[in-house]
TIBADREN-292207 format. One record per residue (C-alpha): residue number from 1; x, y, z. Coordinates in steps of 0.05 Angstrom, whole numbers, plus 5000, padded with zeros to 4 digits. Layout:
N
+------+------+-------+------+
| tivo | east | north |   up |
+------+------+-------+------+
|  NUM |    X |     Y |    Z |
...
+------+------+-------+------+
END
This chain:
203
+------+------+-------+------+
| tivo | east | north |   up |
+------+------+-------+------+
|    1 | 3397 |  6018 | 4235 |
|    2 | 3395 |  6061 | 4177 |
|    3 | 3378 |  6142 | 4193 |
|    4 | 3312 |  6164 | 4149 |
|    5 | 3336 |  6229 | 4113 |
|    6 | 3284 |  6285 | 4144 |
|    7 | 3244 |  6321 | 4072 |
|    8 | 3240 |  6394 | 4076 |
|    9 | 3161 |  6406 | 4075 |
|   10 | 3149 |  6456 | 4026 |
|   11 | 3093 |  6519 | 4036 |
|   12 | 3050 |  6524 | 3979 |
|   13 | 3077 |  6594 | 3958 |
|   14 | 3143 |  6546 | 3947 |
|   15 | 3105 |  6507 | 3903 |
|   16 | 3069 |  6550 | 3867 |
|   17 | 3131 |  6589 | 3864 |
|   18 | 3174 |  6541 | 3826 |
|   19 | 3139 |  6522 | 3774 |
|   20 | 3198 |  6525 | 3719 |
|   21 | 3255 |  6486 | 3733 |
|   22 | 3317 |  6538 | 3737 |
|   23 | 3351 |  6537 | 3673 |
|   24 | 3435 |  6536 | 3672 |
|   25 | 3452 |  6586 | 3619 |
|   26 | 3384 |  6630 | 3620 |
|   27 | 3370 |  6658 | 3541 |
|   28 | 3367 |  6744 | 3540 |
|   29 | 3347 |  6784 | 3488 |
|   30 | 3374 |  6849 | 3484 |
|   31 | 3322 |  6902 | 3497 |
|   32 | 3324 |  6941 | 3439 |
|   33 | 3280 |  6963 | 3373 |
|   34 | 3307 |  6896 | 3342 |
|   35 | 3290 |  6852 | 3395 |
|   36 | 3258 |  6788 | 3366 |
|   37 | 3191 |  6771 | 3401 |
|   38 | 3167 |  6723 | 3366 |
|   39 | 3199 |  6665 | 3409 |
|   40 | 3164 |  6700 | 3474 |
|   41 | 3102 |  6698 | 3439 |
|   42 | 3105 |  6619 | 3423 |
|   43 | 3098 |  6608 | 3496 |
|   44 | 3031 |  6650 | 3494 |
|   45 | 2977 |  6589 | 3457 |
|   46 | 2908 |  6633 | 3434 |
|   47 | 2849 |  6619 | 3398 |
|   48 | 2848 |  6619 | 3327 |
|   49 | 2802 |  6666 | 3281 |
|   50 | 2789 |  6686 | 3208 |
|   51 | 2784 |  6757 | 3190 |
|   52 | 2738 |  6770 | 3134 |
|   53 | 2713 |  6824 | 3094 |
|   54 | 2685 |  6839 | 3030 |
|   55 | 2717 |  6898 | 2974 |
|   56 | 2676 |  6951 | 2950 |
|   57 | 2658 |  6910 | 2884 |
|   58 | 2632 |  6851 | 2922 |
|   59 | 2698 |  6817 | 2928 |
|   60 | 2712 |  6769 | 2992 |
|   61 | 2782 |  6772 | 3024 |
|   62 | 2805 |  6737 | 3087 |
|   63 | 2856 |  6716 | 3132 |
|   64 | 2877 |  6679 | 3193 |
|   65 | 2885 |  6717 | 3256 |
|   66 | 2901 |  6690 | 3320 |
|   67 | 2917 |  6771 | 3340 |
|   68 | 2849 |  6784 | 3371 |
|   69 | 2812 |  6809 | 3442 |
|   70 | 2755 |  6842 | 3467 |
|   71 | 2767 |  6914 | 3496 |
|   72 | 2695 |  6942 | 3516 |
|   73 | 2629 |  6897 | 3540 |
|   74 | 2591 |  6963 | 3535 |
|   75 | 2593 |  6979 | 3484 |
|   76 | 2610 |  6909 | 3458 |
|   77 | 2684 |  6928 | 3423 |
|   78 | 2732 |  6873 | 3392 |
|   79 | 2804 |  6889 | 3370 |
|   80 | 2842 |  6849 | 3309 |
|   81 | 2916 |  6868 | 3287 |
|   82 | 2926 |  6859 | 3214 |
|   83 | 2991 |  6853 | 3174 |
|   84 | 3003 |  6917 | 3131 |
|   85 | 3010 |  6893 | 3073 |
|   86 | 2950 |  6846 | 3079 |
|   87 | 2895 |  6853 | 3021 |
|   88 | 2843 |  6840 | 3078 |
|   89 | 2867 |  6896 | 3109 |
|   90 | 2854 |  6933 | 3048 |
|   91 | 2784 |  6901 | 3042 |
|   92 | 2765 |  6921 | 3116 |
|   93 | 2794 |  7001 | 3110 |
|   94 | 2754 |  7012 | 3042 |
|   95 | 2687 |  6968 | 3066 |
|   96 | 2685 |  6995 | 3141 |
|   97 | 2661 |  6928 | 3173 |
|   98 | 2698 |  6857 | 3187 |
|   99 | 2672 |  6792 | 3200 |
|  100 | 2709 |  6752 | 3262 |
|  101 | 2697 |  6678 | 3250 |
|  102 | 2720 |  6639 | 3307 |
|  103 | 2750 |  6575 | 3289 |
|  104 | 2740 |  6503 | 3323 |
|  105 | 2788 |  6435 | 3322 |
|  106 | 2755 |  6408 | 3259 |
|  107 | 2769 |  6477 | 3228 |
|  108 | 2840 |  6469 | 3224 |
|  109 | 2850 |  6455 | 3148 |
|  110 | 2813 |  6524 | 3137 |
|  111 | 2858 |  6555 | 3186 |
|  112 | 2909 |  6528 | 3162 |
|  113 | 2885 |  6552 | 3085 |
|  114 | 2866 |  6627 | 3101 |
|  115 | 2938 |  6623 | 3123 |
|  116 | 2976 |  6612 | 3067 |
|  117 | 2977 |  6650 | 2997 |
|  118 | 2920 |  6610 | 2961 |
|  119 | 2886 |  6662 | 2925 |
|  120 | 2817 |  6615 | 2911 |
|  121 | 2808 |  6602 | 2985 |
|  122 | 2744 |  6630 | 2983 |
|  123 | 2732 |  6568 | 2925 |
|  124 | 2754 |  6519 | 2977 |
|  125 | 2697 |  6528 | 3033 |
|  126 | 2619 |  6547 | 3040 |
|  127 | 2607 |  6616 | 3063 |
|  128 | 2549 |  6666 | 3055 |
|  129 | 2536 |  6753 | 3051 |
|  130 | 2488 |  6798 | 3041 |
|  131 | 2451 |  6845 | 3086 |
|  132 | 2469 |  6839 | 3153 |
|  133 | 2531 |  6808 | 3154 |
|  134 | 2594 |  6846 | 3162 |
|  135 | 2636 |  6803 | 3118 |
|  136 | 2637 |  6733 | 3088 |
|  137 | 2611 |  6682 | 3141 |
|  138 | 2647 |  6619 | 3136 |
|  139 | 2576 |  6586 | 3161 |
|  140 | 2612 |  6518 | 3160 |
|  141 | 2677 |  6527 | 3182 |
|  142 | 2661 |  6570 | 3244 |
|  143 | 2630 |  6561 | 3315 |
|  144 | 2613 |  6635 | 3325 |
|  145 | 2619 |  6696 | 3287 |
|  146 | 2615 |  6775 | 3303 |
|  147 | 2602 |  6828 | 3252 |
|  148 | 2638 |  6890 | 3269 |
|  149 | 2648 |  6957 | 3234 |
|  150 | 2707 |  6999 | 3242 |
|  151 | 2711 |  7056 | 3298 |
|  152 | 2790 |  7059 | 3297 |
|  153 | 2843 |  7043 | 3253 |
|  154 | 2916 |  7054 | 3273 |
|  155 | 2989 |  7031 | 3242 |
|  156 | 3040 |  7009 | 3291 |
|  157 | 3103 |  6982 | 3260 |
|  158 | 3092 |  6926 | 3210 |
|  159 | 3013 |  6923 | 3224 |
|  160 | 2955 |  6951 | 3235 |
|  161 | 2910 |  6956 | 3307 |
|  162 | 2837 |  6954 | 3280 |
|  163 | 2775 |  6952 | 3331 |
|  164 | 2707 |  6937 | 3312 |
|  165 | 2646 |  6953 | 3350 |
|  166 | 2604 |  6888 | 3347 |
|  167 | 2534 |  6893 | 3310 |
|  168 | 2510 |  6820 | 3322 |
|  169 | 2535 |  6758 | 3348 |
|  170 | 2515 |  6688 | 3312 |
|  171 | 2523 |  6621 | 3354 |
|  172 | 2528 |  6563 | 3304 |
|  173 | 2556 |  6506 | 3356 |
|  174 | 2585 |  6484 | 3413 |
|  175 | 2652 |  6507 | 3415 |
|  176 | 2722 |  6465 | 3418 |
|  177 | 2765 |  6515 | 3397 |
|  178 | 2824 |  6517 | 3361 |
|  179 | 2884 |  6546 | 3394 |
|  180 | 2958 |  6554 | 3366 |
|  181 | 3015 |  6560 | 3414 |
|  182 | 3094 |  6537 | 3405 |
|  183 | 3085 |  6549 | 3323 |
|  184 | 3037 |  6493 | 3313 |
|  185 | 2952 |  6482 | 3322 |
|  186 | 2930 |  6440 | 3375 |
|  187 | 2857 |  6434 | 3406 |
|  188 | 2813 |  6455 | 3469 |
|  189 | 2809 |  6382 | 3509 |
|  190 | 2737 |  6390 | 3531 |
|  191 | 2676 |  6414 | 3504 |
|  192 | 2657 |  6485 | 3535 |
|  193 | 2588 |  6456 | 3569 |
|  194 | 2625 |  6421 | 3625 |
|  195 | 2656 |  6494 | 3646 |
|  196 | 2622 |  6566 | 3657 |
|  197 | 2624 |  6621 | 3616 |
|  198 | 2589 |  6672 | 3658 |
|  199 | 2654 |  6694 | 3676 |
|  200 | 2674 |  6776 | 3655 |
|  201 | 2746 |  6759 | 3623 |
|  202 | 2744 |  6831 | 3592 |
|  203 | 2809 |  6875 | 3631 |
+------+------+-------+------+
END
């Protein structure tokens, strides 16, 4: 008669515990000023935005951002972190005020344009100004956007930490938002109707 081998029941602590598998030869990074972070922040997928703003002489700048949170409710307060050397950046610090177009799956060629170095992008999609808008709205591109104007501006390192108290909000669809994560785009699985977003996700 064979002997049944007994299984060790596990608590769920255990398994909640061990969600990695323990790696043989575990990777560390010095902890210094040249520590490279940008492999830590591949594990850490977020949405996906374009920053946009318009130049004192009416000209429209962008770029794609996926460096952006909310810091206030009350009063409503975004933050975006902008390379240096970015000619948005420029655009935002002599205009004051920044558009936050929030990008969805089928968005990801504009993503993926506001990106790169194009210098017609703004030739390559539909977007509107004027009064009341904070900086070109890419009306087809995004699912929501937020005007903001400038209340702080501050250089750390290679960019710069700019927050934006919101002025107006515009809904344009359902979202299914684009996220990037691991150095590549991917897309929210579900529409947002089948979950809740009364939830305060503001620390």
């Amino acid at each position: 008669m064979k002997s049944k081998r007994m299984r060790t029941p596990h608590t769920d602590a255990e398994s909640h515990a061990q969600v990695c598998p323990e790696p043989r030869h575990p990777s560390v990074t010095v902890q210094d000023s040249a520590a490279d972070i940008r492999p830590f922040m591949a594990g850490f997928p977020t949405g996906v935005c374009i920053v946009t703003s318009i130049t004192a002489d009416g000209r429209p700048w962008g770029m794609t951002c996926s460096s952006l949170c909310s810091v206030s409710l009350d009063p409503p307060v975004l933050l975006v972190c902008l390379n240096s050397a970015s000619l948005t950046l420029e655009a935002v610090r002599s205009s004051g005020t920044f558009a936050v177009n929030l990008i969805p799956a089928q968005g990801q060629s504009a993503a993926e344009l506001f990106a790169s170095g194009t210098k017609d992008r703004f030739e390559r999609v539909a977007w509107r100004g004027g009064a009341g808008t904070a900086g070109p709205h890419l009306h087809r591109t995004a699912h929501a956007i937020a005007d903001c104007s400038v209340i702080s501006d501050q250089t750390m390192g290679d960019h710069a930490v700019i927050m934006g108290k919101v002025s107006t909000v515009t809904t344009l669809c359902a979202p299914r938002p684009l996220l990037y994560g691991l150095r590549r785009f991917i897309t929210w699985p579900e529409r947002a109707e089948s979950g809740s977003l009364d939830c305060d996700f503001v620390f």
